[in-house]
MILUM-194409 format. One record per residue (C-alpha): x, y, z; chain; residue number from 1. Coordinates in pm, whole numbers, plus 32768, in hexadecimal, padded with zeros to 4 digits. Each point is the difference from the previous one (the first is absolute). Layout:
+------+------+------+----+-----+
|   c1 |   c2 |   c3 | ch |   i |
+------+------+------+----+-----+
|    X |    Y |    Z |  A | NUM |
...
+------+------+------+----+-----+
END
This chain:
+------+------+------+----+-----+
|   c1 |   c2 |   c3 | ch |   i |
+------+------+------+----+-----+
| ACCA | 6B25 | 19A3 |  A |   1 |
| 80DB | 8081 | 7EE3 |  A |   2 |
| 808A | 7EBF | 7F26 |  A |   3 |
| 80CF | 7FFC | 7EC6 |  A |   4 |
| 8049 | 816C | 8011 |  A |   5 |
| 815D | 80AC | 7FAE |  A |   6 |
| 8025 | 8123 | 80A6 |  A |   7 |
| 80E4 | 8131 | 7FB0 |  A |   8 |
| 8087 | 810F | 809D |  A |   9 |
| 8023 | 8144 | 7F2B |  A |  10 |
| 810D | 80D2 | 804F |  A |  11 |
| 7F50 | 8141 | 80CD |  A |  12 |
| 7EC0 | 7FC3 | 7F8A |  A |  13 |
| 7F1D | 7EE7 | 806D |  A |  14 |
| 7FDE | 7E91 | 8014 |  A |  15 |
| 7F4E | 7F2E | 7EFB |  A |  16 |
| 7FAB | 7EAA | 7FCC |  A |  17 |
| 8035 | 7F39 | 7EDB |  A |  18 |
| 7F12 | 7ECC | 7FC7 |  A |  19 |
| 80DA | 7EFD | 7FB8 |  A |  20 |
| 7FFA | 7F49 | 7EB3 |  A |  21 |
| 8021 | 7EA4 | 7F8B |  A |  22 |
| 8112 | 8033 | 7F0B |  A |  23 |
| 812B | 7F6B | 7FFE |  A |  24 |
| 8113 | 80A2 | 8100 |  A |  25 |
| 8141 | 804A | 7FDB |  A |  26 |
| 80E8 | 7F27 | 80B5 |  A |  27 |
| 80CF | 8090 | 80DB |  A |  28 |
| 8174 | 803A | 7FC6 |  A |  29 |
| 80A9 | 7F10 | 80FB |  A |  30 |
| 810C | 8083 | 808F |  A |  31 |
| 8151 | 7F86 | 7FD6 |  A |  32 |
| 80B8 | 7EF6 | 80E5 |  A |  33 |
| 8157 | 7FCC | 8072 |  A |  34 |
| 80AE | 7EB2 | 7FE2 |  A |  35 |
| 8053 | 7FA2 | 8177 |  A |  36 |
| 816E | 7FFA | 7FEE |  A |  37 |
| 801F | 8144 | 7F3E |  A |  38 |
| 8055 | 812D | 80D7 |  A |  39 |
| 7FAC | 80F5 | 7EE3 |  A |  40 |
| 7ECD | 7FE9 | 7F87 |  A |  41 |
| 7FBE | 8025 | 7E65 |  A |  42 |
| 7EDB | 7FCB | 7F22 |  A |  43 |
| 80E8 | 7F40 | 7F04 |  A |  44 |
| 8007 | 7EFB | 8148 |  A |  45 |
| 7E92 | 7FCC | 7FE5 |  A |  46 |
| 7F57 | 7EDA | 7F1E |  A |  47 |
| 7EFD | 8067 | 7F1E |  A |  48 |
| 7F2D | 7F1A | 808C |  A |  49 |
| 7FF3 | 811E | 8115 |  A |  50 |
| 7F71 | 810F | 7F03 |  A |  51 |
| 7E8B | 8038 | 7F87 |  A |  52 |
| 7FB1 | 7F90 | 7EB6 |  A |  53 |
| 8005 | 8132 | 7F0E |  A |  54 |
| 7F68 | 7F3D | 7ED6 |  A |  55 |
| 7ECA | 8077 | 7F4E |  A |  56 |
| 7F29 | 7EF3 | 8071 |  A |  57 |
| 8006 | 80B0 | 8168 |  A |  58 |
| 7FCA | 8152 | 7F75 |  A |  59 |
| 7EB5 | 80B7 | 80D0 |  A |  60 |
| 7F2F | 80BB | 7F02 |  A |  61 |
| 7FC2 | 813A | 8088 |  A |  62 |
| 7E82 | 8085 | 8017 |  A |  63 |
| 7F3A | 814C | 8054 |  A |  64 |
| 7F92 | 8000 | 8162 |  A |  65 |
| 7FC1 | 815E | 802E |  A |  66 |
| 7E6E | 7F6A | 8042 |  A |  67 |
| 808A | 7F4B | 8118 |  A |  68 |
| 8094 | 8111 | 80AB |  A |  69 |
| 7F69 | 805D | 8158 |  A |  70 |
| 8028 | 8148 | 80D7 |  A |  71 |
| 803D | 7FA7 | 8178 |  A |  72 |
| 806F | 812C | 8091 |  A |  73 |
| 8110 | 8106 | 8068 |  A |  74 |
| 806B | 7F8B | 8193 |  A |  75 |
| 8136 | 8119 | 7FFF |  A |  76 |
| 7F58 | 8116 | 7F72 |  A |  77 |
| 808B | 80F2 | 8160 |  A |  78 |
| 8147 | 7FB7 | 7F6C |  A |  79 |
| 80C5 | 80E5 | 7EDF |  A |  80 |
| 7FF6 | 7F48 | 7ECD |  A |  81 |
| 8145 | 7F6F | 7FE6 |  A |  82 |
| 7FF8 | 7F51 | 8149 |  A |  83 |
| 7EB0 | 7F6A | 7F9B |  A |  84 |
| 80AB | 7F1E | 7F2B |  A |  85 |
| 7FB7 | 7E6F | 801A |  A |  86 |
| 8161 | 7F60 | 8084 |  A |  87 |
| 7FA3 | 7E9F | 808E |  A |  88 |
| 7E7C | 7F41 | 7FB8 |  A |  89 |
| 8026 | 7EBB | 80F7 |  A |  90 |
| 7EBA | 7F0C | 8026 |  A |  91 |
| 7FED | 7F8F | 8197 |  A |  92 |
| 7ECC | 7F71 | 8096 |  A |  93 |
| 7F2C | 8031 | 7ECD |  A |  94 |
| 8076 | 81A1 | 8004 |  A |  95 |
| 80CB | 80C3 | 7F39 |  A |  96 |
| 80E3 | 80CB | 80B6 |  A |  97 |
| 807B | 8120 | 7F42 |  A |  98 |
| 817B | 80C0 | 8034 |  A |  99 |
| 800F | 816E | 7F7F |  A | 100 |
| 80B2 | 810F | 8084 |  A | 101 |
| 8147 | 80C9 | 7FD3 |  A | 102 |
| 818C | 7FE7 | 809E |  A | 103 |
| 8083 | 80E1 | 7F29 |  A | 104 |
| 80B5 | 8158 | 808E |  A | 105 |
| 7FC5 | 80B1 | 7EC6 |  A | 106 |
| 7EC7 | 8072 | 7F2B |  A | 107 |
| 7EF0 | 7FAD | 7FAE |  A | 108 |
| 7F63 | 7FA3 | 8134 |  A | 109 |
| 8109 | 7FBE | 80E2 |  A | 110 |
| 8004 | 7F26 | 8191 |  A | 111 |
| 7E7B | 7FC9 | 7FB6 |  A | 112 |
| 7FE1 | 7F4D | 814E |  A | 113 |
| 7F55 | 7F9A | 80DA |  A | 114 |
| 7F6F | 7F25 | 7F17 |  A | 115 |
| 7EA5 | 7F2E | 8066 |  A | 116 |
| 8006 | 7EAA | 7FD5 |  A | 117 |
| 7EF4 | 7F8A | 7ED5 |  A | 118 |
| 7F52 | 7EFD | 7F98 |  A | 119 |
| 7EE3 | 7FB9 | 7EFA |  A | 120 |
| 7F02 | 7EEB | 80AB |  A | 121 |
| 7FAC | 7F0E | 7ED3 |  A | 122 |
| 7EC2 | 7F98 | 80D7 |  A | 123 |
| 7F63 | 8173 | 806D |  A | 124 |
| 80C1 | 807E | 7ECC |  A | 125 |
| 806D | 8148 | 80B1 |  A | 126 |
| 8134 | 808D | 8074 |  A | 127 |
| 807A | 7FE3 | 8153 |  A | 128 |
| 8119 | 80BC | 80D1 |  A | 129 |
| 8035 | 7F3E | 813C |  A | 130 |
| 809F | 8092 | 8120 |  A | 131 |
| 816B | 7FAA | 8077 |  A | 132 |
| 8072 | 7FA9 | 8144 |  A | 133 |
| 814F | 8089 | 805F |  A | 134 |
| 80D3 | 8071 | 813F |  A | 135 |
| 80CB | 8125 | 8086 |  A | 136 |
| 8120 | 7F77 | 801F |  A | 137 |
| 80D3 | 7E7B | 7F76 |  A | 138 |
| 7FC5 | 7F7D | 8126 |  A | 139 |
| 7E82 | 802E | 7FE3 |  A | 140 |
| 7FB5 | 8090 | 8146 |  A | 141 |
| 7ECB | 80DF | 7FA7 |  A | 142 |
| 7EF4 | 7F8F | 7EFD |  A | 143 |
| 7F7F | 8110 | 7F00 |  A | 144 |
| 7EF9 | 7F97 | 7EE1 |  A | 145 |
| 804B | 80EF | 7EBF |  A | 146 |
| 7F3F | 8041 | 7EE1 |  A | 147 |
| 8132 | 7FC8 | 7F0A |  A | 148 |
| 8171 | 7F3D | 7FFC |  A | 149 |
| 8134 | 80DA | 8060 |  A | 150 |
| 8097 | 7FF6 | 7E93 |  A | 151 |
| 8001 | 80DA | 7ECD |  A | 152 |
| 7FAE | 7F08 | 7F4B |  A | 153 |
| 7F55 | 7E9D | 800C |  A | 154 |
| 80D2 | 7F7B | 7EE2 |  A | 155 |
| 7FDD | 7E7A | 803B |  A | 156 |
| 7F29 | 7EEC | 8084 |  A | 157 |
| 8081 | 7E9C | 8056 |  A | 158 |
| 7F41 | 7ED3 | 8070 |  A | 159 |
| 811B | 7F4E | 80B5 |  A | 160 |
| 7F93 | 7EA0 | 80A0 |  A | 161 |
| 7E72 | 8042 | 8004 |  A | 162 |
| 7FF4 | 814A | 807A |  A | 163 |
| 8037 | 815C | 7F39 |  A | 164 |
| 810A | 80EB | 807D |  A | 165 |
| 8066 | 8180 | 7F6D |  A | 166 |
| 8179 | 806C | 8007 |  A | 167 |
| 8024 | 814B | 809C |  A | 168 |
| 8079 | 80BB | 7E99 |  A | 169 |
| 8053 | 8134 | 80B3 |  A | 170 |
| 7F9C | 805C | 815E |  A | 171 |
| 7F32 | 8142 | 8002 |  A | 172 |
| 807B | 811D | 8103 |  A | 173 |
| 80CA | 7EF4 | 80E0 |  A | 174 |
| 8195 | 7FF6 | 8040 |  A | 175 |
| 80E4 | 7ECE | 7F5F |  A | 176 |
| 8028 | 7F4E | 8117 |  A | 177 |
| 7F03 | 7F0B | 7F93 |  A | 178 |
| 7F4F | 7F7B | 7ECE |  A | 179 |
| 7E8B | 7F8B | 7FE1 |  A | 180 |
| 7F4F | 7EF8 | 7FC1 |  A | 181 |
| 7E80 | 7FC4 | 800C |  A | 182 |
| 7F54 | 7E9A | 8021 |  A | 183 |
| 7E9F | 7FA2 | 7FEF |  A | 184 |
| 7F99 | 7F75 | 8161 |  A | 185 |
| 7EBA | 7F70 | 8065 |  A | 186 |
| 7FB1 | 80EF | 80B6 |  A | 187 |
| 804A | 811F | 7EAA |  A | 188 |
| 8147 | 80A0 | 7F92 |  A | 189 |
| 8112 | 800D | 80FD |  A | 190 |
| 8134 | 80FC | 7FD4 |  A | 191 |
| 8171 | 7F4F | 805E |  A | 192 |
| 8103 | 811B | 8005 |  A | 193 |
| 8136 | 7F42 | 8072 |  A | 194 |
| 80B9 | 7FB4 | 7EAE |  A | 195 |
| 814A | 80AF | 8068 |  A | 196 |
| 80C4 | 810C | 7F5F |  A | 197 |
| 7EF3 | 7FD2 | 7EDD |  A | 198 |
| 7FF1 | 8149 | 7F1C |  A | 199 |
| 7F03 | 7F43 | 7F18 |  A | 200 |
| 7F7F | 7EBF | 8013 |  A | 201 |
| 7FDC | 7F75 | 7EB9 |  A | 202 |
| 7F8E | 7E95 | 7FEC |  A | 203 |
| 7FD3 | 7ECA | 80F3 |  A | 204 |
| 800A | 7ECC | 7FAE |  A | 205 |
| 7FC1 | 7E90 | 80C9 |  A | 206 |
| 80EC | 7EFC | 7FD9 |  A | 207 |
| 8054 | 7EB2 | 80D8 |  A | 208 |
| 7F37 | 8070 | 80F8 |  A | 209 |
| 80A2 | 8132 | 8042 |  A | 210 |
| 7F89 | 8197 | 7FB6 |  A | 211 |
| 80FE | 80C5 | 7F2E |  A | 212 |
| 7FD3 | 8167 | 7F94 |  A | 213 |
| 80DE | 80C8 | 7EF9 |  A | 214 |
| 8044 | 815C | 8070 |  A | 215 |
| 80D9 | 8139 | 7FE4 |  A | 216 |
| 80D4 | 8038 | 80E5 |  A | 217 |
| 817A | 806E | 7FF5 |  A | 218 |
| 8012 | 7F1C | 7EC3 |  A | 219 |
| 7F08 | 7EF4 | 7F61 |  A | 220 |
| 7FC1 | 7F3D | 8130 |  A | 221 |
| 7F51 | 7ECF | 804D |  A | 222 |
| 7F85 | 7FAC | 8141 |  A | 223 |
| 7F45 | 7E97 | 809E |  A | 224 |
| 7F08 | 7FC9 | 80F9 |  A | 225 |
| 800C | 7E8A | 80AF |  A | 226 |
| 7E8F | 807A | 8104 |  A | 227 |
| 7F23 | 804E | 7EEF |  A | 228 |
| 8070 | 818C | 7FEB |  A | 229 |
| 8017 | 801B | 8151 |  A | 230 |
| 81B5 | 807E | 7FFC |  A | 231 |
| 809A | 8003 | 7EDD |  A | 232 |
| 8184 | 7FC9 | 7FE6 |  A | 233 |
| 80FC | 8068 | 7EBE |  A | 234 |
| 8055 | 7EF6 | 7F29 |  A | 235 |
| 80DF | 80AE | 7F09 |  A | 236 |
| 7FF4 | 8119 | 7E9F |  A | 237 |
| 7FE0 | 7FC6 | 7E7A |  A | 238 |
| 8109 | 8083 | 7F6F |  A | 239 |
| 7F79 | 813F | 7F3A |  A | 240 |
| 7F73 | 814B | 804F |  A | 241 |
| 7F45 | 8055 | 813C |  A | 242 |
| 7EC9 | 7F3D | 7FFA |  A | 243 |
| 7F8C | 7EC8 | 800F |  A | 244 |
| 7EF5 | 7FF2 | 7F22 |  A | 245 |
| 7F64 | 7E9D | 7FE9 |  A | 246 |
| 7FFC | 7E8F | 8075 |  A | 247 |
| 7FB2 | 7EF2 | 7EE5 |  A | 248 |
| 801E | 7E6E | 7FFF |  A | 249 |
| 80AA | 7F01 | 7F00 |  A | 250 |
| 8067 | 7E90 | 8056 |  A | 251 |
| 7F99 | 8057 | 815F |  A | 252 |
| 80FD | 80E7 | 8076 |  A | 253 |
| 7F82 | 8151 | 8040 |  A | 254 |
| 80CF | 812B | 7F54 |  A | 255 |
| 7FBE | 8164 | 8075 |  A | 256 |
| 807A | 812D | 7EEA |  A | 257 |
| 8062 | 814E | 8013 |  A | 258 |
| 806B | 80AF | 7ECA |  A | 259 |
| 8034 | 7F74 | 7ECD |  A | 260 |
| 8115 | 80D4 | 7F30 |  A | 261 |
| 7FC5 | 7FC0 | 7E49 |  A | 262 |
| 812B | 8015 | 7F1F |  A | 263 |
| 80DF | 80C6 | 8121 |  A | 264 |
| 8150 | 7F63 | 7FEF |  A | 265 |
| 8046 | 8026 | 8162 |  A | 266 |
| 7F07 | 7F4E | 805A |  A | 267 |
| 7FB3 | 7F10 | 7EF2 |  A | 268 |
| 7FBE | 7ED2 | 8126 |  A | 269 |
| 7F16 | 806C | 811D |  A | 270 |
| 7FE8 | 7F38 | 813C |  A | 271 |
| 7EBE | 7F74 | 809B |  A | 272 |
| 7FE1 | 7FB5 | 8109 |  A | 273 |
| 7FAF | 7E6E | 803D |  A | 274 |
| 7F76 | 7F2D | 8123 |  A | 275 |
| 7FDB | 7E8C | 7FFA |  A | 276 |
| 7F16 | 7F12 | 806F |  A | 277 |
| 80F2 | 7FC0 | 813F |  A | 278 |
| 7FCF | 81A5 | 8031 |  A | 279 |
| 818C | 8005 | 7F8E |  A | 280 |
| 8043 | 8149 | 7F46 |  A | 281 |
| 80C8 | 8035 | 7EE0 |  A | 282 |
| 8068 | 8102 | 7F0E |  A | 283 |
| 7F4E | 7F88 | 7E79 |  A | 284 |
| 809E | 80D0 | 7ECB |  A | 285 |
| 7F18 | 8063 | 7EFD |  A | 286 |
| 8083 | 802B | 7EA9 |  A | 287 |
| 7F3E | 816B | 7FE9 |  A | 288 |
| 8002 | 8066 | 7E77 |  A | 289 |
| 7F9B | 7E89 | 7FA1 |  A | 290 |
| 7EFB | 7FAD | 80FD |  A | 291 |
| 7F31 | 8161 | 7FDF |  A | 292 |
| 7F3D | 8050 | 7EC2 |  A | 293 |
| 80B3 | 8122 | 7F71 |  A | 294 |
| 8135 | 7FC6 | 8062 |  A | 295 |
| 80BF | 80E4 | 7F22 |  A | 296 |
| 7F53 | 8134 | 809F |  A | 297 |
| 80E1 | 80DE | 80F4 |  A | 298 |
| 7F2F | 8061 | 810C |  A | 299 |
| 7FDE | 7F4C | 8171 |  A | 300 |
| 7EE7 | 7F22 | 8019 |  A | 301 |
| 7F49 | 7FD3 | 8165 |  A | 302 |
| 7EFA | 7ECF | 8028 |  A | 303 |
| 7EF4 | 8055 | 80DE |  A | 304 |
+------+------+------+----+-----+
END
């Protein structure tokens, strides 16, 4: 078994592994929190009791590790080189499972799908492409296994309540009636393509029990499953662009995002949307140019 290793995913090259040191780390930049009762949220709200400590004293010295360095291998080398970039490295069940790639329309490399689904073993240390369950049809009437996922691209990997699950990114050579998503079974991966009206199917995300899933749609849409993925009902749209790009967490509400706009004074507040602990949603302003490093730059700004 593989311990204490760092491992690093070079863009259209190969993965390494990085013994890991004993230096000092960085801490990590903690994000900044809304006060309850505000319904914009601003850094200049946030105690800097919230923020890392910057001082000398926690400083990491950096060293030479080039030694350390370790070839493990090339797993997408059928793929053009752009769409053998590294997107997503997620640890599950003591394996690495590895998102590469690409959505794009346009050069270089574009709709690389169907892309296999890949993991490095950290026990057998080799790389492994298990096969994929999926159906003919939504309603799962005829079984096929497949070699690969449906998408262009495998852009994401989420372990949501104990088990790992891949948003379908962009279906590959199917119609936009539904969206994808993929979920590790017992029994191996399992294909669920019942996400409606889903163009792209960008994150997921498990909250109070329930299955939500930020998608594209004919806006930034959010939708919420209450049987574990099973249907999947609308629950409402951030307020910018087309896409619904991410879910994240503070003081346990869950936010999802679509676009954030920097220094566009049309759109200097963007709206995320917000659902509470009671599965209430609301409509959260974020103070864009303030809350976003670089602020003063005029160009749109998608999370993903």
């Amino acid at each position: 078994m593989i311990r204490n290793r760092i491992f690093i995913g070079l863009s259209c090259l190969a993965l390494l592994t990085l013994t890991a040191c004993s230096q000092q780390q960085d801490q990590p930049l903690a994000p900044y929190v809304p006060t309850p009762d505000n319904s914009v949220i601003k850094p200049s709200t946030v105690s800097s009791g919230n923020r890392p400590d910057t001082s000398a004293s926690t400083a990491s010295v950096s060293k030479d590790v080039t030694a350390k360095v370790e070839y493990v291998g090339n797993p997408f080398s059928d793929k053009p080189a752009y769409a053998r970039n590294v997107w997503d490295m997620q640890l599950f069940d003591n394996k690495i499972y590895i998102g590469h790639g690409n959505s794009s329309n346009s050069e270089p490399a574009p709709n690389a799908g169907p892309i296999p689904i890949v993991y490095y073993d950290l026990d057998t240390r080799k790389f492994v492409k298990p096969k994929v369950t999926t159906y003919n049809n939504a309603k799962q009437s005829k079984k096929i296994m497949k070699q690969a996922a449906d998408e262009e691209q495998i852009d994401l990997y989420k372990v949501l309540n104990g088990s790992i699950y891949i948003p379908g990114h962009d279906a590959s050579g199917e119609n936009w009636d539904f969206g994808n998503f993929y979920k590790l079974e017992k029994d191996g991966w399992k294909k669920y393509r019942n996400i409606p009206n889903a163009i792209h199917v960008y994150d997921m995300a498990y909250y109070q029990g329930k299955l939500f899933a930020a998608i594209s749609s004919d806006g930034a849409e959010v939708l919420r499953s209450d049987d574990g993925g099973k249907s999947w009902k609308s629950i409402g749209y951030t307020s910018e662009g087309a896409r619904a790009y991410t879910f994240f967490t503070l003081q346990n509400k869950l936010y999802a995002a679509g676009m954030f706009y920097l220094d566009n004074k049309n759109t200097r507040q963007t709206s995320l949307l917000t659902v509470n602990e009671r599965l209430e949603v609301t409509s959260t302003k974020v103070d864009t140019a303030a809350w976003l490093p670089g602020g003063q730059n005029k160009r749109p700004c998608g999370l993903s």
